[in-house]
C-alpha positions in Angstrom: 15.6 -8.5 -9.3 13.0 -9.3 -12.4 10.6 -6.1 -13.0 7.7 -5.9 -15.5 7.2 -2.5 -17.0 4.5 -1.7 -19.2 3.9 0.7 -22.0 7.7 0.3 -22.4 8.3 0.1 -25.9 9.1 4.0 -26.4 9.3 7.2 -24.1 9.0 7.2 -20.9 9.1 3.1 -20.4 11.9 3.1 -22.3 13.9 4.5 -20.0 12.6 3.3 -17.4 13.6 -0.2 -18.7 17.1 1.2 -19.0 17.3 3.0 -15.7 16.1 -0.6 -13.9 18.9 -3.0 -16.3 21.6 -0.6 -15.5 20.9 -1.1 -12.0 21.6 -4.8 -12.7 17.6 -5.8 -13.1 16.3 -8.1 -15.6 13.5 -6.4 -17.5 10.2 -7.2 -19.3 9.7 -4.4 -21.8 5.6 -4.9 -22.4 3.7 -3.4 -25.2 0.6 -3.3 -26.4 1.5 -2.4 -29.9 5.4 -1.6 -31.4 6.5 -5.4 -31.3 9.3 -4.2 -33.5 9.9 -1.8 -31.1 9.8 -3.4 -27.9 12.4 -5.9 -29.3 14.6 -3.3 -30.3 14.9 -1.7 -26.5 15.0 -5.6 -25.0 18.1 -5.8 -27.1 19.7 -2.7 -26.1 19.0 -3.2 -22.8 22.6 -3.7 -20.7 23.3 -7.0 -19.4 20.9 -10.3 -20.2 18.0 -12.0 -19.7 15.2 -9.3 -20.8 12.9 -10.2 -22.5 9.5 -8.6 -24.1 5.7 -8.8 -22.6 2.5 -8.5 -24.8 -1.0 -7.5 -23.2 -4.0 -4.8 -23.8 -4.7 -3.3 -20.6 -7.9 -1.9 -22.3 -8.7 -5.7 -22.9 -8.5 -7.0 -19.2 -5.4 -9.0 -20.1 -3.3 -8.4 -17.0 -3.3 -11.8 -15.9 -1.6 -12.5 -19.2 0.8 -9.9 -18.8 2.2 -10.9 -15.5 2.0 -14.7 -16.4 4.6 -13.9 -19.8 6.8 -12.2 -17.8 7.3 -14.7 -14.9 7.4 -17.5 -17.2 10.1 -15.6 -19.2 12.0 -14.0 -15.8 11.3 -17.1 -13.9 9.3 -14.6 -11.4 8.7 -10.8 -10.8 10.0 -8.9 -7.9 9.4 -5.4 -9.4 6.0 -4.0 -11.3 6.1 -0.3 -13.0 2.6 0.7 -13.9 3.6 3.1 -16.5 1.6 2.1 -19.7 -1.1 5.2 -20.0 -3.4 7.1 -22.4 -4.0 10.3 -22.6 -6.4 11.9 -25.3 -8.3 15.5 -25.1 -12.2 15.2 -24.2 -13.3 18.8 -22.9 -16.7 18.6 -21.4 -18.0 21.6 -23.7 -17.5 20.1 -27.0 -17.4 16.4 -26.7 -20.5 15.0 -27.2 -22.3 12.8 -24.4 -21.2 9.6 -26.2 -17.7 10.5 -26.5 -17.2 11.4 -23.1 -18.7 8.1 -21.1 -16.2 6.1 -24.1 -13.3 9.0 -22.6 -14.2 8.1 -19.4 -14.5 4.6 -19.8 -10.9 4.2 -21.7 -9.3 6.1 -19.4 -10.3 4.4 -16.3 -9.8 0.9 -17.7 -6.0 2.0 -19.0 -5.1 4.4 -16.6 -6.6 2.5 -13.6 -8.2 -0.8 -13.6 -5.3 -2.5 -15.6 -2.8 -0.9 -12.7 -5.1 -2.3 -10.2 -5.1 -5.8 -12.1 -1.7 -6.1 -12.5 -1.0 -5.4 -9.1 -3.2 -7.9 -7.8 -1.7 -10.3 -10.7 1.7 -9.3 -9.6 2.1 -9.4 -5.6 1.1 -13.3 -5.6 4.7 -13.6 -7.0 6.6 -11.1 -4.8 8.4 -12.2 -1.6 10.2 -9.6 0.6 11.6 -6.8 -0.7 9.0 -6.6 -3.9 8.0 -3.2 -5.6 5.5 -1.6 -7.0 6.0 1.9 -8.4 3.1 3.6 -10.6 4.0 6.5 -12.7 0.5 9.0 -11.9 0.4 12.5 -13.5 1.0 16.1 -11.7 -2.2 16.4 -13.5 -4.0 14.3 -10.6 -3.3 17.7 -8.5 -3.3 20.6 -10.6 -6.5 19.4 -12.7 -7.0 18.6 -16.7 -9.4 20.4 -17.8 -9.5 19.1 -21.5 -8.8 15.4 -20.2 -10.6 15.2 -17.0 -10.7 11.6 -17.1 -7.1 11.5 -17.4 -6.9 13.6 -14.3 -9.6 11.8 -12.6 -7.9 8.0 -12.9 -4.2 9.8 -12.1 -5.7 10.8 -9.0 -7.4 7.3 -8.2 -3.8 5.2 -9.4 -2.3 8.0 -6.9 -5.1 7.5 -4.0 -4.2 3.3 -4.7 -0.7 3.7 -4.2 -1.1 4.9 -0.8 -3.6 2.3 0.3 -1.2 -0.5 -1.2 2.0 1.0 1.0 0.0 0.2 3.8 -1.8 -3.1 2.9 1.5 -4.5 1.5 3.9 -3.4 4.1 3.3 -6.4 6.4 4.5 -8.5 3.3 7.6 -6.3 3.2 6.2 -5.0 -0.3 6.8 -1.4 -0.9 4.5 0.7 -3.2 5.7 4.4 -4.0 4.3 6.8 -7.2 6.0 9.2 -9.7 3.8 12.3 -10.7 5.6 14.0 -13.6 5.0 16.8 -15.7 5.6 17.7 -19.3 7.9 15.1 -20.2 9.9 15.6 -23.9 9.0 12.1 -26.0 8.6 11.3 -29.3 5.0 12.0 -29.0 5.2 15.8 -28.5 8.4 16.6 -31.0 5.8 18.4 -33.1 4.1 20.2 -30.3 7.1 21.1 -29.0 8.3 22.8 -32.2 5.1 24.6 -32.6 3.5 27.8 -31.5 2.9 25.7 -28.1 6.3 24.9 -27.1 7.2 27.9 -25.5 4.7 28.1 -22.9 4.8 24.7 -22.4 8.4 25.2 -21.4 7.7 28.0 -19.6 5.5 26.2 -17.2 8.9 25.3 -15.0 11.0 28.2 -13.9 13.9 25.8 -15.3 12.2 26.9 -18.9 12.4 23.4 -20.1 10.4 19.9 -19.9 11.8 17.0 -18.5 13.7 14.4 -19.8 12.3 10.3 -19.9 15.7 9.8 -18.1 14.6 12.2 -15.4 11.6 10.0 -14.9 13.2 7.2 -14.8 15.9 7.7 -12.5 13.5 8.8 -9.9 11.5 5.1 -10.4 14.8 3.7 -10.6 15.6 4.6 -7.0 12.3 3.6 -5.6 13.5 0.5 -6.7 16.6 0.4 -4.8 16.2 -1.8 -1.4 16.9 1.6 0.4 14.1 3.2 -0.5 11.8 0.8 1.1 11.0 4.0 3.8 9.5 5.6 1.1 6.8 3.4 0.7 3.4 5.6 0.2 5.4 8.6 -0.8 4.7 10.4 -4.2 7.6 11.8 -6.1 7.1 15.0 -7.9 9.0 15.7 -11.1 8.0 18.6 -12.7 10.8 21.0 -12.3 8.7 22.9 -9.9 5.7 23.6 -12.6 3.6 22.4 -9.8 3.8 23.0 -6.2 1.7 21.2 -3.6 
């Protein structure tokens, strides 16, 4: 199986990548920036034929994105909608301005360039094809200092859904991951700081997750016997948020 996933240069689409190629996948690691990066997991990647994806989600460049990879896989079975921003715009202080470009960036990232690459992708899927979007507990619980954030989670979860049933009869399955805190190179300060302890203290486990933890839950929506768990949302957040 050939699977795209995006904003998989680092974190959380890193191992993803790795979860997917040690399940005997071939994977296109996309970026948006990191090239140098991106290489570097495509190499480390087990097994062959990876290869590395470039395309601004922000830009309407979807189409790009999924053509690369097909050309480069020789086709796409398998999309993870991973690639995200996230960026602190509380309605208080941000200034009118500010908030329609939070709002704007958010949905275009967070939403739109899902949506695209989904339409992009399932015109190359037969039987058997995935697509498995990686949404935010945050769509549930609320962020109240990124709202937009929490808004387009809730939409990319809401889209999922409605693509497990309009994909079904194509024998497509569409499932989500919602995590929660998640440890990545992008919060090692935070983490280290005054914050870290009630971060961790969110999940009566008294710790944040791991990328790995992610990615083995999108690695077994993957599997062909998960296919009855099209439409389902997978929580992982160490029980920080019940619903």
């Amino acid at each position: 199986m050939r699977a795209l996933v995006t904003g998989a240069s680092r974190g959380i689409g890193a191992a993803i990548a790795h979860a997917l190629a040690n399940n005997g996948h071939q994977v296109a690691v996309h970026y948006r920036s990191g090239a140098a990066e991106a290489t570097e997991v495509a190499k480390s990647l087990a097994g062959d034929g990876h290869a590395t994806v470039h395309g601004d989600l922000g830009a309407n460049q979807a189409e790009q994105i999924v053509a690369e990879t097909v050309e480069k896989l020789g086709g796409l079975d398998i999309l993870v909608n991973n690639a995200g921003i996230y960026f602190l715009h509380q309605i208080a202080t941000t200034s009118f301005e500010e908030w329609q470009d939070a709002w704007r960036r958010n949905l275009e990232v967070n939403l739109i360039g899902p949506a695209e690459l989904a339409w992009h992708a399932v015109r190359h899927m037969t039987d058997g094809g995935r697509i498995i979007n990686i949404g935010s507990r945050g769509a549930y619980r609320g962020e109240p200092d990124a709202p937009a954030y929490g808004a387009a989670k809730a939409g990319l979860h809401a889209m999922t859904q409605s693509l497990a049933q309009s994909l079904a009869p194509q024998g497509i399955a569409v499932a989500g991951v919602a995590p929660g805190f998640v440890r990545t190179e992008m919060v090692t300060d935070l983490m280290a700081g005054a914050e870290g302890d009630a971060i961790r203290a969110q999940s009566p486990f008294n710790r944040v997750a791991e990328p790995e933890e992610v990615a083995a839950a999108v690695a077994w929506l993957a599997q062909p016997e998960a296919v009855w768990a099209s439409g389902t949302i997978i929580d992982v957040n160490g029980a920080s948020y019940l619903r």
